[in-house]
N, C-alpha and C positions, 0 to 999 in steps of 0.2 A: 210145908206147903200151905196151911190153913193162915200163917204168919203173912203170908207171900201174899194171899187175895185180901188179905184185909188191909195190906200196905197199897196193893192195887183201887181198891175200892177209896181207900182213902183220898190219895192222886187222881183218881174221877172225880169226885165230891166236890176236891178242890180246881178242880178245870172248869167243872160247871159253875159251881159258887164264882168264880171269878169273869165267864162269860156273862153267867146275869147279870152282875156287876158291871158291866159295861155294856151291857143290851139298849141303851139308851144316851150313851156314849157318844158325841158328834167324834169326827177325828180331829186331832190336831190342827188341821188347818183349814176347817169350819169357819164362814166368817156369815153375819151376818148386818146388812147397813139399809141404807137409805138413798133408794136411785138417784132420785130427783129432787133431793134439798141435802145443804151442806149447811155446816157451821155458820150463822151469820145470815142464812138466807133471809130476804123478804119477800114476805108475802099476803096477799088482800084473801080474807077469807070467805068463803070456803075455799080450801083450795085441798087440791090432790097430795096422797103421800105414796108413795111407789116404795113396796120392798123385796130387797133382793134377800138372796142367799147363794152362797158356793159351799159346795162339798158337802151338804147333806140336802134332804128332799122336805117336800111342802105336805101336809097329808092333813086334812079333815080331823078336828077332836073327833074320840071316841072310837076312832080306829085299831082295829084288829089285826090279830094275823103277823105275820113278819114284817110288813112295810112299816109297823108302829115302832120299830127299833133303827129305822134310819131315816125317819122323819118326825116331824113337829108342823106346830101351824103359830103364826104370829101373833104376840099381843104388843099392844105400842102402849110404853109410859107414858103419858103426859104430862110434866108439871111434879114430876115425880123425884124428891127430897132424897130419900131413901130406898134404895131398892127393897122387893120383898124380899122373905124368906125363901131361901132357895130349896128348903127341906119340905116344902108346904105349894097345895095350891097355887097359883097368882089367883091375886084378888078380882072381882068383877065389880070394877064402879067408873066412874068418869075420869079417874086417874090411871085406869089399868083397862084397855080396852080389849076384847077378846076378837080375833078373827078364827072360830071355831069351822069354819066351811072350809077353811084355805088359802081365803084371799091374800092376793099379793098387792093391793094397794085399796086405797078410802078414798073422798071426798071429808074434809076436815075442819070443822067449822070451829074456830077458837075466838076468844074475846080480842079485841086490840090491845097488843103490848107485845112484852116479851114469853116467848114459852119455851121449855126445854122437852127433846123428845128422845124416845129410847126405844132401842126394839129387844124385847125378849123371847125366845121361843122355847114353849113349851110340849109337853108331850100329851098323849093320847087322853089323860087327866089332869090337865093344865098346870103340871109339875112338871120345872125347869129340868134340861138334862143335867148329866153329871159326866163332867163340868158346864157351867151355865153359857151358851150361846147367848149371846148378848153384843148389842152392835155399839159404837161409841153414842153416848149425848151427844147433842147438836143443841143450840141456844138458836132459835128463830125470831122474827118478829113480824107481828101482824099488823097490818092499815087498818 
């Protein structure tokens, strides 16, 4: 019998272990993009950038409680080479912009030329889910 709850116990341990492990989980067909500019788009700056999301929710960093496992809040690449580290923070500077309140869209002021944009969302401590919500690049250009 003592065999039996510890094989029990074990099979809990590993339900939970493997819930945490996706406590931050978008589902499968999580998408994240860009309303109001496409690939190619122009535009005279400042201009607006509108973002979406389907199949998981928008929520304020620093968020508690349960809603913090089926949401995130945006940060827009800009000009961004290399994605960060998905095991780590996103960075905060001019190239990794944070919308820590929840917003779903900016005013965007970039220099004239070309720029590339990207949306990444992250969770409650600005660490990307697993797997990374990430919307495609877009190459814009600016008057």
């Amino acid at each position: 019998m003592r065999e039996g709850n510890f094989v029990s116990a074990l099979a809990l341990i590993a339900v939970l272990a493997a819930a945490m492990a996706e406590a931050h989980s978008p589902p499968k067909d999580a998408t994240i993009y860009f309303i109001n500019l496409t690939n190619d788009s122009v535009v005279s700056s400042p201009f607006r950038v509108e973002f979406g999301i389907n199949g998981f929710g928008i929520t304020p960093a620093g968020t508690t409680g349960k809603q913090r496992h089926t949401a995130g809040h945006h940060h827009l690449l800009v000009d961004v080479e290399r994605l960060p580290d998905m095991n780590e923070p996103i960075p905060r500077d001019s190239y990794h912009i944070h919308f820590d309140r929840g917003e779903t869209d900016t005013l965007l002021e970039l220099p004239t030329g070309r720029h590339t944009l990207q949306l990444l969302l992250g969770d409650e401590q600005h660490e990307p889910q697993d797997p990374p919500l990430i919307s495609e690049k877009i190459t814009i250009t600016v008057q």
